[in-house]
C-alpha atoms as one frame of an Amber mdcrd trajectory, in Angstrom:
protein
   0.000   0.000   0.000   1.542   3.398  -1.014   1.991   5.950   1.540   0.303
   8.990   1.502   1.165  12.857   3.797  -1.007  15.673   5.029   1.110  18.976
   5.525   0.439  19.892   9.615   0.694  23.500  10.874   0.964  22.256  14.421
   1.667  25.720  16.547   0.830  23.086  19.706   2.664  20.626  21.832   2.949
  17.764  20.984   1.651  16.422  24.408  -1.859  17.903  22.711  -1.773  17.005
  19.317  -0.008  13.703  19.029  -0.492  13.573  15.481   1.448  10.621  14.556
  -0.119   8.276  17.236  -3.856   9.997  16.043  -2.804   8.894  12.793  -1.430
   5.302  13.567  -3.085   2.646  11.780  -3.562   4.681   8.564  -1.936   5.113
   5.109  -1.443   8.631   6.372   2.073  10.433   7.301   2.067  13.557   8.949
   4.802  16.451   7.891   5.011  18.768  11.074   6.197  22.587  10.902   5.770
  23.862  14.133   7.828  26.343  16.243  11.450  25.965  17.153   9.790  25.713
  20.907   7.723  22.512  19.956   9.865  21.210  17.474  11.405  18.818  20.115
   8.471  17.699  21.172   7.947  16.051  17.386  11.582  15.324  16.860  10.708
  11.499  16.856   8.539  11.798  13.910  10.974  11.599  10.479   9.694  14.883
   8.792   9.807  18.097  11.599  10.671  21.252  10.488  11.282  24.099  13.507
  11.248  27.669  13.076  11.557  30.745  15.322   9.309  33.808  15.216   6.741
  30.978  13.590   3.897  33.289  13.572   5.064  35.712  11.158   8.057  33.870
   9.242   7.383  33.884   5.740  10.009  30.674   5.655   7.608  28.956   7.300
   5.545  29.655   3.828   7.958  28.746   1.734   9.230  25.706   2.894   5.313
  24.482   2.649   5.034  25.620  -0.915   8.541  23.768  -1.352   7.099  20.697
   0.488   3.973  20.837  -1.466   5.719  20.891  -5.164   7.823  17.952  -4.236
   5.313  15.666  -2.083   2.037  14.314  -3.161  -0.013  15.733  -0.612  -3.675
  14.913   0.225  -4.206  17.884   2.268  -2.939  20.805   4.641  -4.527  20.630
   8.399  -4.182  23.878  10.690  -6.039  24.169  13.832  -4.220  27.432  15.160
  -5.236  31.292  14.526  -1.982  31.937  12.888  -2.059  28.798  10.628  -5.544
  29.252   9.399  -5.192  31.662   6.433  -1.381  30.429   5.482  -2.873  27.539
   5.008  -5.990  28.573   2.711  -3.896  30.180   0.051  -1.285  27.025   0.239
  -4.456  24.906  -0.386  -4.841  27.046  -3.625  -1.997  27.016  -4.773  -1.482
  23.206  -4.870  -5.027  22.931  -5.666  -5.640  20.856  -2.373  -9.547  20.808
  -0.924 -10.047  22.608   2.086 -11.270  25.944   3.583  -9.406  28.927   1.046
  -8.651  32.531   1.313 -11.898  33.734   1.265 -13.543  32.203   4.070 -10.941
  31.837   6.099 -10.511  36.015   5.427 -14.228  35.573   6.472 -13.298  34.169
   9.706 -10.516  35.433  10.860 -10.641  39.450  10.019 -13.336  40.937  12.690
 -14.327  43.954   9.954 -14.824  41.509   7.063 -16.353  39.010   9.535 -18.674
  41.593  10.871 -19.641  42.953   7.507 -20.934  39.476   6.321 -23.098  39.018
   9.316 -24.983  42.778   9.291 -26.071  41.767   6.238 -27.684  38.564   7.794
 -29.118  40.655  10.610 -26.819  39.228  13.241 -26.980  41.865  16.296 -23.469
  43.612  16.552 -21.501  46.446  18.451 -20.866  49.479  16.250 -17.677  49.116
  14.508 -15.264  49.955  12.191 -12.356  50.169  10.349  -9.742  52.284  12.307
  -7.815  53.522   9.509  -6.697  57.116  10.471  -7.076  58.586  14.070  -9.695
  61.094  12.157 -11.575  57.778  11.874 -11.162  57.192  15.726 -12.313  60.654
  16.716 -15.048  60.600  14.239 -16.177  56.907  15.988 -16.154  57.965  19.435
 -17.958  61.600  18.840 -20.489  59.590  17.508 -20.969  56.404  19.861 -19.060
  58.320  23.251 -16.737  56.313  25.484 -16.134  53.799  26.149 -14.598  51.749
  23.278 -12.591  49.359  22.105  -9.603  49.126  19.800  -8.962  45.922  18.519
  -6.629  44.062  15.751  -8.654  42.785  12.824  -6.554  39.770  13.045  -5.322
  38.251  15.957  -6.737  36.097  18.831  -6.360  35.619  22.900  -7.386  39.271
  23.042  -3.911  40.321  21.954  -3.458  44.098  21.058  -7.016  45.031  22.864
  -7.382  48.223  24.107 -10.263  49.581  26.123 -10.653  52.981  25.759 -12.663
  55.046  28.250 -11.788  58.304  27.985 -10.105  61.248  26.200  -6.790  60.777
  28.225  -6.648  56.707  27.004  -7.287  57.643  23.442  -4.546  60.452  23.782
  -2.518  57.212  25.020  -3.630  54.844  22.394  -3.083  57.708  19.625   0.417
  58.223  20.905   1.541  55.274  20.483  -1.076  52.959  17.986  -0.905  49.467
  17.575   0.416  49.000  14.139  -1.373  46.801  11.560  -4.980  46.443  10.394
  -7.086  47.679  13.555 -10.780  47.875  14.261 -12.775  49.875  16.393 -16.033
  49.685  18.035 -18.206  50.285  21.078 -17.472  48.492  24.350 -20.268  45.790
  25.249 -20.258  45.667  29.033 -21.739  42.249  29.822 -21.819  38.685  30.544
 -19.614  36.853  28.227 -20.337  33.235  26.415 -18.459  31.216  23.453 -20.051
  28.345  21.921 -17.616  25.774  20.170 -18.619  23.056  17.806 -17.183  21.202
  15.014 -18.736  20.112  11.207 -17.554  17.660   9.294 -18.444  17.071   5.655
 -20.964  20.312   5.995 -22.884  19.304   8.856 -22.963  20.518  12.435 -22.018
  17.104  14.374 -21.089  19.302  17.921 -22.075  22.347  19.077 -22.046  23.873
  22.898 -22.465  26.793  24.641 -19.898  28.048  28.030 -19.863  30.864  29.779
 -16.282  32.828  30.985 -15.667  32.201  34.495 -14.528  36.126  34.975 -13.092
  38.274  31.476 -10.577  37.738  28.263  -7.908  40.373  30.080  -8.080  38.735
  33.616  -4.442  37.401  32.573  -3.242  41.388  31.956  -3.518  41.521  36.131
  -2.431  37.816  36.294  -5.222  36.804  36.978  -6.916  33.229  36.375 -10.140
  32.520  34.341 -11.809  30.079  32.237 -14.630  28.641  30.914 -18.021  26.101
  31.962 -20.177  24.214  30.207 -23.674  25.055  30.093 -26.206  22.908  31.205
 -28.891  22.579  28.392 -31.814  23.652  30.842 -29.681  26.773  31.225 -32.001
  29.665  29.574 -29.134  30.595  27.731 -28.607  27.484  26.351 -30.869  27.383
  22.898 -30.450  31.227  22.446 -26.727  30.462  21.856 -26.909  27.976  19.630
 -29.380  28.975  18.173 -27.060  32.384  17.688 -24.474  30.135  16.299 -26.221
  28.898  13.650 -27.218  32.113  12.274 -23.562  33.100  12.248 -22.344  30.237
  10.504 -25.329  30.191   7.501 -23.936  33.893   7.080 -20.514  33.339   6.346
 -18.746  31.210   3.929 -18.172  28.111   5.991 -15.880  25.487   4.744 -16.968
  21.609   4.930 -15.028  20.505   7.531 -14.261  23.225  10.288 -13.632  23.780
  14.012 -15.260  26.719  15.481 -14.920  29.192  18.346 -17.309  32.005  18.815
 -17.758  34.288  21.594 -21.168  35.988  22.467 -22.830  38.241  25.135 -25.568
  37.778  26.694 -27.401  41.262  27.733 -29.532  42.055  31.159 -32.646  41.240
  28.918 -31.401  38.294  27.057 -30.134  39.326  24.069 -27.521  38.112  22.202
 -24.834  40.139  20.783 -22.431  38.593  18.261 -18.047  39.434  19.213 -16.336
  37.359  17.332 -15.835  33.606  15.351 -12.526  31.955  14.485 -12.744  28.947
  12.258 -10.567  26.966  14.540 -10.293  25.041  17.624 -10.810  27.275  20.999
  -7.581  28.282  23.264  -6.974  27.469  26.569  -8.325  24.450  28.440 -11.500
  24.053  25.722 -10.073  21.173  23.853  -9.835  19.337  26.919 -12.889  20.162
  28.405 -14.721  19.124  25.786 -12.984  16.154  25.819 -13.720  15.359  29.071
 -17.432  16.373  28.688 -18.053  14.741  25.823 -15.453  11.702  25.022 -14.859
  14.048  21.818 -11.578  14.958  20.431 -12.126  18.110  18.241  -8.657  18.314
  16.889  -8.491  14.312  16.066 -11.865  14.295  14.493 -11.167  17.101  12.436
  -7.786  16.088  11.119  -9.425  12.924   9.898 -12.608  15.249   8.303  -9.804
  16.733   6.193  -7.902  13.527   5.187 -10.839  11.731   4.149 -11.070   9.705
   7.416 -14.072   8.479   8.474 -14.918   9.997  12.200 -14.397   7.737  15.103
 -17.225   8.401  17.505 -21.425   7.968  17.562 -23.525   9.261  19.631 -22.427
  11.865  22.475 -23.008  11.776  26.071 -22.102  15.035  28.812 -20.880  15.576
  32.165 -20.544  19.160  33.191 -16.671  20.295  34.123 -14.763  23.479  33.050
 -11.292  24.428  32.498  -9.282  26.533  34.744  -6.432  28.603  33.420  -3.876
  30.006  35.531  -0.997  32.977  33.795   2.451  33.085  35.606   3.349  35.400
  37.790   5.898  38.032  37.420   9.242  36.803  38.698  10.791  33.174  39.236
   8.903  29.754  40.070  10.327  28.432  43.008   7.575  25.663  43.685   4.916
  24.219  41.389   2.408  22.221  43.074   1.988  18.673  41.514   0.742  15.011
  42.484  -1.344  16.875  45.217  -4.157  18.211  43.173  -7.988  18.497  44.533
  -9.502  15.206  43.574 -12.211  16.969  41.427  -9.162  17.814  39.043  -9.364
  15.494  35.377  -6.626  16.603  33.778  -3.638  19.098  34.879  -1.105  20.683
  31.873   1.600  22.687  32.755   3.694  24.512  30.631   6.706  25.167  32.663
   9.072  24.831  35.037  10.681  25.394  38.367  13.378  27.965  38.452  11.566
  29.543  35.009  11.863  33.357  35.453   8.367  34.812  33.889   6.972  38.354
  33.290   3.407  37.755  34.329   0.370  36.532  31.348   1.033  37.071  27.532
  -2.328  36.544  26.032  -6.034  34.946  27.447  -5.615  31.359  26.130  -2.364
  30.825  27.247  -0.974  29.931  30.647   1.515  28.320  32.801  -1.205  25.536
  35.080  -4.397  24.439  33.593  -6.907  22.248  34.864 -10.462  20.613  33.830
 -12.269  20.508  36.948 -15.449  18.215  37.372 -18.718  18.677  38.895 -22.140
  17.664  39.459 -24.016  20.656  38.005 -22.727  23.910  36.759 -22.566  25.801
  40.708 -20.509  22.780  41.663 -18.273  23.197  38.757 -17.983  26.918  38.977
 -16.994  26.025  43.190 -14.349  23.473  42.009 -12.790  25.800  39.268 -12.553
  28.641  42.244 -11.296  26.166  44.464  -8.468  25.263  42.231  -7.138  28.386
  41.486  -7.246  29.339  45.224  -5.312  26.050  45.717  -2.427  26.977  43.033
  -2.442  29.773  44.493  -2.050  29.210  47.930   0.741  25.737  46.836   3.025
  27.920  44.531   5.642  29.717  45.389   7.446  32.804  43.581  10.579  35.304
  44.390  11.134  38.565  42.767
């Protein structure tokens, strides 16, 4: 039987996408360019390829194309914000199916995004384009303070700048973000994301959580995360049903991971923030593997190589998934083998005697945790619990 390769954009450890071992047992080989950070991690697998500054190193484009001219690929997988739209226009060019430049543009640009779904009559902030600070005076004179400046294009709610006053947009305008930026009014309330997954166009998983505390708690190092919804929350089918709307209104690939993020207003209604066609940051994966028995990643890496999926029907258990940002300064102790026994799974990403400068970004962090429960109170109590625990076990020196 001849072998056959998918191209893999894997910006992830490879203690959470194993992507040899997923693909054991098939005709499949996986080609891995990841960061020089992970590229360890894969360095048992024969075709790895590290690089440094991975997000914006145009090498890492070229040696794709290269890789793509001289292998007979079957497809290109990429489950990470910075991977999705490098790998729609390699898909063109080598002809390979897949989501391409247009949706993914679609999905991952929050003006172009927004400007689908106003069409569709999906409720949204105000917004726009920040393309001169005219156009941010203009905005704000219009829709007063507060507001928020935004990049079109990134995720973990990097670049995000709440502005409240005349003195922060003097700030922001003294020193601007560079790159494509949006602006638009700030949305004070309750915050939700629903993640799902279809596969050969149709919507096999779909659920609604709701943040724990805010996307910037990590700015103050603090923790947050996320908690599944129980369907006889009242929330519950407004989401999803939210969702759906979103996803008829853009143009949605066949096989796709989503993340979306909603709020919820004071008298229930639903106002759109933001989808990425890709899987959700944090602890998400894991809860929902723990909820559900479903591996997101695994079942959409086989969607795209023509893999039949792996699981039936789908059962749930409510849990969430803590995520704890390092401190500034140097970890002296991290607290291990003792967790609370309502703990499922524990990742860290580093080490004792690591010096850090507090959190980077809202999905990423140095101790996460999916935390069971009986209900959603009970979860919410254990996910509390545990940061209070990691809190009170670590220990730090300036």
């Amino acid at each position: 039987m001849s072998r056959k390769s998918v191209l893999i954009f894997a910006k992830t450890a490879y203690s959470k996408t194993p992507y040899d071992q997923w693909l054991a047992g098939t005709d499949i080989d996986p080609i891995i360019l990841t960061t020089d950070e992970f590229a360890a991690g894969y360095g048992h697998m024969p075709r790895v390829e590290g690089f440094t500054n991975y997000d914006r190193n145009l090498l890492v484009a070229k040696r794709a194309l290269a890789i793509g001219r001289e292998t007979s690929l079957i497809a290109v997988f990429a489950r990470a914000e910075a991977d999705i739209l490098r790998a729609a226009e390699l898909r063109e060019l080598l002809n390979l199916p897949g989501q391409k430049s247009a949706s993914a543009r679609a999905f991952r640009n929050k003006v172009f995004m927004k400007d689908h779904l106003r069409k569709a009559g999906v409720l949204l902030p105000h917004y726009k384009a920040l393309d001169s600070g005219y156009t941010a005076i203009q905005f704000i004179e219009k829709h007063g303070y507060p507001v928020v400046i935004k990049p079109c294009a990134e995720s973990g709610s990097s670049g995000v700048h709440i502005i409240r006053n005349e003195a922060d947009l003097d700030g922001y305008l003294a020193e601007p973000t560079l790159g494509e930026m949006e602006i638009e009014t700030f949305v004070d309330e309750q915050m939700y994301h629903v993640d799902g997954l279809i596969l050969n166009g149709e919507l096999v998983f779909i659920h609604p959580f709701q943040y724990l505390t805010h996307c910037l708690a990590y700015r103050n190092n603090e923790y947050n995360g996320t908690y599944t919804l129980s369907p006889s929350n009242p929330n519950y089918d407004p989401l999803v049903g939210a969702t759906r709307k979103v996803l008829a209104a853009l143009p949605t690939p066949k096989h796709m991971a989503f993340h979306s993020e909603f709020w919820v207003t004071k008298d229930r209604k639903i106002i759109f923030c933001e989808i990425a066609s890709r899987t959700g940051g944090g602890m998400i994966s894991s809860t929902i593997h723990y909820s559900f028995g479903l591996n997101v990643d695994k079942e959409w890496l086989y969607a795209e190589c023509g893999l039949p999926r792996t699981f039936q029907e789908l059962t749930f258990r409510p849990s969430g998934g803590v995520i704890i940002p390092p401190q500034k300064g140097t970890l002296d102790f991290l607290p291990t083998g003792n967790e609370p026994n309502f703990i499922r799974e524990t990742q860290i990403t580093g080490k004792t005697g690591q010096q850090f400068h507090g959190g980077v970004k809202s999905g990423l962090f140095l101790a996460g945790y999916v935390v069971a429960g009986t209900s959603e109170d009970e979860v919410v109590q254990h996910m509390s619990a545990t940061a209070e625990w990691f809190e009170k076990e670590s220990k730090w020196s300036a």
